[in-house]
FISE-196596 format. One line per 4 residues: their letters; for each residue x, y, z of C-alpha. Coordinates in nm, 4 decimals, decimal comma, always signed. Layout:
residues N
A> X:Y:Z | ...
end
This chain:
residues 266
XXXX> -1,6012:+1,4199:-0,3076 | -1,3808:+1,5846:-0,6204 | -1,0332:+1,4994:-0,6361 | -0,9881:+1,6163:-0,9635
XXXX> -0,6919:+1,4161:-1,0312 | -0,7827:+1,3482:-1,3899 | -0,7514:+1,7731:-1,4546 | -0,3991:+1,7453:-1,2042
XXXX> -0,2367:+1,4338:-1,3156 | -0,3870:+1,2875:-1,6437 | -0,6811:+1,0462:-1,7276 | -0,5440:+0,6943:-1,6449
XXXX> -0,4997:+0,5544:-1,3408 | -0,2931:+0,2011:-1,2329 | -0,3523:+0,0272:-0,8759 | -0,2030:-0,2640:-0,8066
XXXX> -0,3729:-0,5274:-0,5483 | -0,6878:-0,4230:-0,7251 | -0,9222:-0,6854:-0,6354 | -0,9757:-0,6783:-0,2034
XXXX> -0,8448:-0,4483:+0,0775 | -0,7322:-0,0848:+0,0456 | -0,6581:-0,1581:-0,3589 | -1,0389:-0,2394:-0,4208
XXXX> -1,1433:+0,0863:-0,2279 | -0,8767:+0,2886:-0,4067 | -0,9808:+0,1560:-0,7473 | -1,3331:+0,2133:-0,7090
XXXX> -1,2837:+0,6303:-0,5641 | -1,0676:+0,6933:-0,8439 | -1,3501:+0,5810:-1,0469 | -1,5771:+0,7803:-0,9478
XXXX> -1,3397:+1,0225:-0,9796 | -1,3433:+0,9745:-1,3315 | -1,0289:+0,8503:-1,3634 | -0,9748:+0,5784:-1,6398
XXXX> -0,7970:+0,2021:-1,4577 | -0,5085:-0,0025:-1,5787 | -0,6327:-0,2626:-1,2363 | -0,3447:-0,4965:-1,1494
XXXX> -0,4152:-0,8356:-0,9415 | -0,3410:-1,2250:-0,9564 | -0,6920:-1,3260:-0,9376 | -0,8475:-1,3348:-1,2811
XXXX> -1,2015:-1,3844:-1,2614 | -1,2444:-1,1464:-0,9879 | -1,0424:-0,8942:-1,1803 | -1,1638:-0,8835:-1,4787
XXXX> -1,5331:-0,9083:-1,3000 | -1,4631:-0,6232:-1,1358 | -1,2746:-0,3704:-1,3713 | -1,6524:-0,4633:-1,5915
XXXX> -1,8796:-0,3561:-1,2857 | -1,6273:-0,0339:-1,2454 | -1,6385:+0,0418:-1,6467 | -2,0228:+0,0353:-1,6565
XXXX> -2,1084:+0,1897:-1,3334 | -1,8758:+0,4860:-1,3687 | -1,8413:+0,5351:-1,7383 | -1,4721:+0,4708:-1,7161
XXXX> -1,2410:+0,2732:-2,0092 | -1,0650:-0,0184:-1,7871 | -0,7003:-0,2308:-1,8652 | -0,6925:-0,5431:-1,6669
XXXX> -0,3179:-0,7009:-1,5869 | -0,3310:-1,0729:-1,4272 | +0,0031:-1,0686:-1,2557 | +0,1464:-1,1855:-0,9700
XXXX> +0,4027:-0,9229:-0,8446 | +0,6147:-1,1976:-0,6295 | +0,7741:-1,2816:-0,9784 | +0,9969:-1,0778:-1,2188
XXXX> +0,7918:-1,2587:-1,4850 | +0,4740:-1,0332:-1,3432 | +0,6578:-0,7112:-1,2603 | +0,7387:-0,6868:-1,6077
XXXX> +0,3863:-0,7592:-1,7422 | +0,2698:-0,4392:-1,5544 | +0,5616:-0,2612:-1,7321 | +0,4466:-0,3449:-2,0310
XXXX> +0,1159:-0,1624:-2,0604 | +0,0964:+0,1601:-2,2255 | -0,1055:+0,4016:-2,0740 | -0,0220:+0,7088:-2,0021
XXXX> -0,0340:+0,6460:-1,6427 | -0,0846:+1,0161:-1,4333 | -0,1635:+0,8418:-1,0721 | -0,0131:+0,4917:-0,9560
XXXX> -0,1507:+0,3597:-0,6499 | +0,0866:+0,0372:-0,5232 | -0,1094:-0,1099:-0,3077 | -0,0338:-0,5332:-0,3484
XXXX> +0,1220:-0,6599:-0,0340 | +0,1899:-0,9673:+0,1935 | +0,2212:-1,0568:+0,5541 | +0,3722:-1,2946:+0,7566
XXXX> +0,4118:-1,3079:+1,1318 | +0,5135:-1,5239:+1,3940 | +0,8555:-1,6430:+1,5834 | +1,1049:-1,5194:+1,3023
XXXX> +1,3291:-1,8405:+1,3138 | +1,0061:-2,0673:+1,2533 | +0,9395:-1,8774:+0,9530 | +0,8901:-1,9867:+0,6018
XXXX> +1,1743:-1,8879:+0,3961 | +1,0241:-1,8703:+0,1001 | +0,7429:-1,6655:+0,2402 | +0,9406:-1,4515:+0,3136
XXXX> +1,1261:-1,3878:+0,0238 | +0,8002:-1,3718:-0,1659 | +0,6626:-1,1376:+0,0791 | +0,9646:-0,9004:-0,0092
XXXX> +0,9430:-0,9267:-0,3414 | +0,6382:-0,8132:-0,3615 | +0,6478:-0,5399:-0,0955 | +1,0110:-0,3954:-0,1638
XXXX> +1,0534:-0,5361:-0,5564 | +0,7412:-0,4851:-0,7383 | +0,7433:-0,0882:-0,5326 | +1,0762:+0,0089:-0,6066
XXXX> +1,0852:-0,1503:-1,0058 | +0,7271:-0,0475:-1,1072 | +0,7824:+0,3334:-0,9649 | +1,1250:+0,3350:-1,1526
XXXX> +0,9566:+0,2420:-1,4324 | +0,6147:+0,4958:-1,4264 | +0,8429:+0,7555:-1,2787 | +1,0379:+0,8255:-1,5894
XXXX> +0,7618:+0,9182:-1,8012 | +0,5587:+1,1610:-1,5450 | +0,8741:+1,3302:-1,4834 | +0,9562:+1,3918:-1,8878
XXXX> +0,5714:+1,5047:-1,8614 | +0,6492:+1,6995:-1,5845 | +0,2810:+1,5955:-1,3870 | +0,1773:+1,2587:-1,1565
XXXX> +0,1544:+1,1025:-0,9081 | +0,2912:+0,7845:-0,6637 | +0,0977:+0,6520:-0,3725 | +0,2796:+0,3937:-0,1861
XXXX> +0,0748:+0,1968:+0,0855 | +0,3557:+0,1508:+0,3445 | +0,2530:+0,0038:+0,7538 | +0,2389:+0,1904:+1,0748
XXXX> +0,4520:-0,1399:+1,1770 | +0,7048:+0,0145:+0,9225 | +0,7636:+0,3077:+1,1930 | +0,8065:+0,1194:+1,5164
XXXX> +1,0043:-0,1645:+1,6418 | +0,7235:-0,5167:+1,5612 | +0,8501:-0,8279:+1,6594 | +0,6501:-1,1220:+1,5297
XXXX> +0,6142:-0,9138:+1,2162 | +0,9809:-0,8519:+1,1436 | +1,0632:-0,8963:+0,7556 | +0,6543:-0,7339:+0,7242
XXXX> +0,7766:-0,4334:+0,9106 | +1,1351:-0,3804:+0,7766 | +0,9329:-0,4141:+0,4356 | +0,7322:-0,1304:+0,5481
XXXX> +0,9767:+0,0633:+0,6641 | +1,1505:+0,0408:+0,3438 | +0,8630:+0,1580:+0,2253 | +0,8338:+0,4919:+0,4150
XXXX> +1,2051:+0,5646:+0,3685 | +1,1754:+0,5215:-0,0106 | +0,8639:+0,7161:-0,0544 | +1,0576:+1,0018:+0,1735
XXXX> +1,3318:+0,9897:-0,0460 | +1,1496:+1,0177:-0,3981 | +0,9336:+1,2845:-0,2600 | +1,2628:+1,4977:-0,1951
XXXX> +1,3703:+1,4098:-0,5608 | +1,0110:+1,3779:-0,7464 | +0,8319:+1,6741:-0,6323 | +1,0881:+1,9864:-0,8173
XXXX> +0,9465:+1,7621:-1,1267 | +0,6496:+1,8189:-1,1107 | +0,5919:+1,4546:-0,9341 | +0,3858:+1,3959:-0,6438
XXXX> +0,4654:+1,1158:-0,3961 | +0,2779:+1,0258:-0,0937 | +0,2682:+0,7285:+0,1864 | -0,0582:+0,5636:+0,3353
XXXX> +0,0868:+0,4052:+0,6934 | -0,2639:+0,2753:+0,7630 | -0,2815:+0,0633:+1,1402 | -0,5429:-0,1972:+1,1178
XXXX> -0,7607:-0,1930:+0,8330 | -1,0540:-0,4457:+0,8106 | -0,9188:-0,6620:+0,5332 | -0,9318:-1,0011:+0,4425
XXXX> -0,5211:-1,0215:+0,5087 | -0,5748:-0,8572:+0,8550 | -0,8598:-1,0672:+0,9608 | -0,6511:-1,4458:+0,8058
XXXX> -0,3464:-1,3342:+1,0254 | -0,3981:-1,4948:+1,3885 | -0,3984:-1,2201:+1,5921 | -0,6026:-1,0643:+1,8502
XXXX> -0,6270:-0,7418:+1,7121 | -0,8481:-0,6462:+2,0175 | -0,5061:-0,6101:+2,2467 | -0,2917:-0,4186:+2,0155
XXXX> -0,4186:-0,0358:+2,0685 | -0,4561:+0,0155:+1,7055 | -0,7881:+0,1855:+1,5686 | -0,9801:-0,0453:+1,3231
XXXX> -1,0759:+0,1580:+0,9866 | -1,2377:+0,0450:+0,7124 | -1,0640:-0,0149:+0,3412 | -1,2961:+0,2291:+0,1896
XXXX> -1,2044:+0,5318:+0,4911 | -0,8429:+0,4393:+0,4175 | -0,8692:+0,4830:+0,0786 | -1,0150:+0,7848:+0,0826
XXXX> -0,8155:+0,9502:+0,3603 | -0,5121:+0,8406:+0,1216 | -0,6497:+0,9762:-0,1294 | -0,7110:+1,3198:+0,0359
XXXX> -0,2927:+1,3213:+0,1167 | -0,1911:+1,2681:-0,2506 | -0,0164:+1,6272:-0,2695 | -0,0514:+1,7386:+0,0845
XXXX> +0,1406:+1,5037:+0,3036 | +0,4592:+1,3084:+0,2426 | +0,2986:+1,0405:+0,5123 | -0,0360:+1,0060:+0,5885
XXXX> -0,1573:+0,7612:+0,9001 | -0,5405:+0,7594:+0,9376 | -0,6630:+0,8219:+1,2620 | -0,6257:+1,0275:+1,5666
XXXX> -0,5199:+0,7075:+1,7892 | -0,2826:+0,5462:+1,5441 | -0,1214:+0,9278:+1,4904 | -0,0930:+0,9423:+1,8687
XXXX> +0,0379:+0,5542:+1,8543 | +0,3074:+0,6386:+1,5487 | +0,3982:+0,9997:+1,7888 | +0,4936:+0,7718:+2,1049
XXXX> +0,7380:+0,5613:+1,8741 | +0,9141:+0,8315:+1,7375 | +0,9663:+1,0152:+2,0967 | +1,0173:+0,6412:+2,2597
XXXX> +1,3543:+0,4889:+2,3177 | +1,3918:+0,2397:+2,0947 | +1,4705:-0,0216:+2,3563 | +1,1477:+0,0679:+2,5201
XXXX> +0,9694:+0,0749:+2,2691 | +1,0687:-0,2611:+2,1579 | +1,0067:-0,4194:+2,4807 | +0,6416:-0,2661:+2,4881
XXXX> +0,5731:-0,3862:+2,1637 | +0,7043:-0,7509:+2,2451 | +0,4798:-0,7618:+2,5245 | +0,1725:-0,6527:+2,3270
XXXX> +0,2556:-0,8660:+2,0587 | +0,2614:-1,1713:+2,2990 | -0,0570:-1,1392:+2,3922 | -0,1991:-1,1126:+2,0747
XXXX> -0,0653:-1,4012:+1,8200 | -0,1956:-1,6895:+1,8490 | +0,0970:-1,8835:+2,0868 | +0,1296:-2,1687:+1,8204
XX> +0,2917:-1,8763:+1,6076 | +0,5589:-1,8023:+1,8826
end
């Protein structure tokens, strides 16, 4: 299908996390799109591999940016670049789980520098010159663990939930401008992070969708909905949170939780 972002927003397009997951899919649709890449990831050979199998198979012109976004050093390489960027799709991320005191402190301060720092710098940054256009647009890949209570996953999901409140909060400001913001809170997606993670996804009621139906159903929100969560069960899933006492809520998701990490991790 059309998106026709390239007539909406402009002909250059930046994802970050470009090389696996949601950011692969995402990369590859806005190809086809015909949408021209600056593709952000820390993996070089893979990168610049694939931005060259994107380029010839779609007819696109591709930037490649080798960066890891856990450092200030890499945030400011993406900066640096000077497209005119129309659509930026920030989709990098970590994850961590487990006990929270038995957790990694520098994990976890990587993890939120890449999840919070790298999302709230690089939009500051792209935002300034789609709003003096007065055209764009901001995807922000955000967690349905970022909308509900998830212990085990604590810093992940108060990353995520930064996230959606940030994203909620631009849209308010971004849109009079001309500026289009949107949120993918995708459940499980079948990703090399999701699968590495040790956890029984099988007892957590989550539907399992595929990067490239994620990518597309985010896709489809860019301009439509302020949050989009893909699926009927994981809408129904995000619904019972929000109408949930938190306490409850909590407690159910403990319980779950328990059952599915691997009990080394607890």
């Amino acid at each position: 299908m059309s998106f026709n972002f390239k007539q909406k927003y402009g002909g250059w397009a930046l994802v970050t996390g470009a090389t696996s997951g949601i950011g692969e899919q995402l990369a590859k649709q806005l190809a086809a799109d015909g949408m021209n890449l600056v593709l952000v990831a820390r993996r070089e050979k893979e990168l610049k591999e694939y931005a060259q199998s994107l380029a010839f198979e779609y007819s696109i012109e591709t930037d490649v940016i080798v960066a890891d976004l856990a450092t200030q050093e890499g945030i400011d390489k993406v900066k640096t670049n000077k497209r005119d960027i129309g659509l930026m799709a920030l989709s990098a991320g970590l994850e961590t789980n487990g006990a929270f005191e038995k957790l990694n402190l520098d994990s976890e301060r990587r993890m939120l520098e890449v999840n919070v720092s790298s999302t709230m710098e690089l939009s500051h940054h792209f935002s300034k010159a789609m709003v003096k256009r007065g055209k764009g647009a901001i995807l922000l890949v955000a967690s349905m663990f970022g909308q509900m209570a998830s212990p085990y996953f604590s810093t992940y999901a108060g990353s995520k939930a930064f996230v959606i409140g940030f994203g909620q909060s631009l849209f308010g400001e971004l849109k009079p401008k001309g500026v289009d913001v949107s949120i993918l809170s995708p459940g499980l997606t079948k990703t090399p992070m999701a699968v590495n993670t040790g956890v029984n996804w099988s007892k957590v009621p989550m539907a399992a969708k595929t990067p490239e139906k994620v990518a597309k159903v985010a896709l489809q929100g860019i301009g439509k909905r302020v949050v989009t969560v893909p699926g009927i069960r994981n809408n129904i899933m995000v619904a019972m949170a929000d109408f949930t006492p938190r306490k409850l809520m909590a407690s159910v998701m403990t319980r779950m939780l328990d059952n599915a990490l691997d009990p080394k991790r607890l």
